[in-house]
N, C-alpha and C positions, 0 to 999 in steps of 0.2 A: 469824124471818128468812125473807125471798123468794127463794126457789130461782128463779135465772133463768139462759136459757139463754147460755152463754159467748159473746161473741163478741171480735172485735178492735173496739173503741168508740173507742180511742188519747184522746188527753187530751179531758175531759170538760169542764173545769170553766168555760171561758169559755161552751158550748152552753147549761149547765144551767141557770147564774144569768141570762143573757139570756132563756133561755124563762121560768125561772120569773118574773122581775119583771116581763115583760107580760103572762102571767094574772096575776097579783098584781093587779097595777094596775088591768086591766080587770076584776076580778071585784067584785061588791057587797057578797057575801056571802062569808065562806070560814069551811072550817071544816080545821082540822089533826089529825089522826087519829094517834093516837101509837100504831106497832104493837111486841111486841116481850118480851122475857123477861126480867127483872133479873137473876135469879138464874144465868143462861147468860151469862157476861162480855160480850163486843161486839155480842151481839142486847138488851142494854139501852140501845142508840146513839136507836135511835126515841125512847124513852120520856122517855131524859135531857134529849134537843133540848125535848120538849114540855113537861115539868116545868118548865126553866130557861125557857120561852118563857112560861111562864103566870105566871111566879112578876113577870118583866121587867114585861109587859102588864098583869098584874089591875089590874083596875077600869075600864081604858080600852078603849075599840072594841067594847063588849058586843054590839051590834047587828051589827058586820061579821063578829067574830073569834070563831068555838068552838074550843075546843082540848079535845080530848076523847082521855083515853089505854085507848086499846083493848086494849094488851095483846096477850093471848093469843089474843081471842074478838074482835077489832075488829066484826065481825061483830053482836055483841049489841046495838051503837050505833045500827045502821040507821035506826033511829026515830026517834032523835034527831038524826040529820044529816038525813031526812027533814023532820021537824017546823021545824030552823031554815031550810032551803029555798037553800042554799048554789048557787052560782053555780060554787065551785070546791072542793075536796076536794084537799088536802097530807096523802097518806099520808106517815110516817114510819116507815123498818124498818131493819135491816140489812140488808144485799142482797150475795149471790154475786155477784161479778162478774168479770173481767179487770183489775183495776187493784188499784193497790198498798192496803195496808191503810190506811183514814182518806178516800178517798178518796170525795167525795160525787159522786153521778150521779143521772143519772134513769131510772130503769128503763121501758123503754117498753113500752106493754100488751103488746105481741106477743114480749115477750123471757121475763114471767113464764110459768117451765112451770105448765100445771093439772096439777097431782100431788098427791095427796092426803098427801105428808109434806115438811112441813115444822113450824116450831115453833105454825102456826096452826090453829083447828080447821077451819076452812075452806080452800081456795084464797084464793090474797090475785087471781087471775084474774077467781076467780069475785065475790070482792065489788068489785072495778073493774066489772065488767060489769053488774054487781044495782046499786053506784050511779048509773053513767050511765044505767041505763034507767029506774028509779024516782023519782030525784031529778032527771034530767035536768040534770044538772051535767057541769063535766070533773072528771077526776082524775088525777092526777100523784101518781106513786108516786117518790120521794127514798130512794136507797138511802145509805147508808154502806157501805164495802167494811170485813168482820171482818176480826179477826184473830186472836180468840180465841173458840169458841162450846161450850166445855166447862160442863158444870154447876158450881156454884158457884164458878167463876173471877169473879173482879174484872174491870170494864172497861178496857181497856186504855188504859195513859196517849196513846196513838196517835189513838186511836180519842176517849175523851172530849176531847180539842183539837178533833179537826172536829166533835164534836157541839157545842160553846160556839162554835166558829168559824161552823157555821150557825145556831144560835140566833141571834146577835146578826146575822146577814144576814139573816135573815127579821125581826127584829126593825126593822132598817132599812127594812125594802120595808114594813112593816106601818105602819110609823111615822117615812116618809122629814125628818117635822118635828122628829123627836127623841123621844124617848120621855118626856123631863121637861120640856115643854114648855109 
């Protein structure tokens, strides 16, 4: 989960899908980066979104779309969002926020605190920063707001509604011609 710093952000959700679906759109390459903890109930919100996005998408858009699930260690991936050479970078985490639980937002670089506890090995700061300067991409961090982040808690039925609710919105913008088409 991204520890980010509180603010008053008030309703998110018309800003976040407006910004996201014009990098979406303008980008040639993307790759989606699933961050995130199963086993810790609503920090497996990243992971879920990207599981159900992969499972939606396989076989189509190989060229544009990676979906690669980082986990714990997103970090380990570098290489390989490197190597596909992505235009734009859709983290997926749970994210501390201000807003009610289930709530999708976009965590802006300057809101992740760099603090070395959180459920990642690295700062998720510091790997926003290591990707825009080596991959020369953008990136957009997509949080979900928890609600449950105890060890071996289940995800909460809250919480997995807006992960399926974003899956298939990115699903759309990935595949505004339909996905069976």
């Amino acid at each position: 989960m991204s520890p980010i710093m509180r603010n008053k952000m008030g309703s998110a959700a018309p800003f976040w899908k407006k910004r996201l679906k014009q990098e979406i759109l303008a980008a040639k390459k993307i790759v989606v980066l699933a961050v995130g903890n199963k086993s810790k109930g609503d920090d497996a919100a990243g992971i879920v979104c990207a599981e159900k996005l992969k499972k939606l998408v396989w076989g189509k858009a190989r060229s544009r779309l990676k979906i690669l699930l980082g986990s714990e260690t997103p970090e380990s991936l570098t290489g390989e969002i490197r190597k596909f050479r992505p235009d734009l970078v859709l983290i997926l985490d749970a994210a501390q926020g201000t807003h009610q639980p289930g709530t999708v937002f976009i965590v802006e670089k300057d809101q992740i605190r760099d603090e070395g506890v959180s459920t990642h090995k690295i700062s998720l700061a510091l790997l926003v920063s290591y990707l825009e300067e080596t991959v020369g991409c953008k990136v957009i961090v997509l949080g979900i707001q928890p609600l449950n982040l105890c060890e071996g808690a289940m995800m909460s039925v809250r919480i997995e509604k807006s992960a399926k609710k974003l899956t298939e919105y990115l699903a759309s913008l990935f595949f505004p011609e339909g996905l069976f088409q």
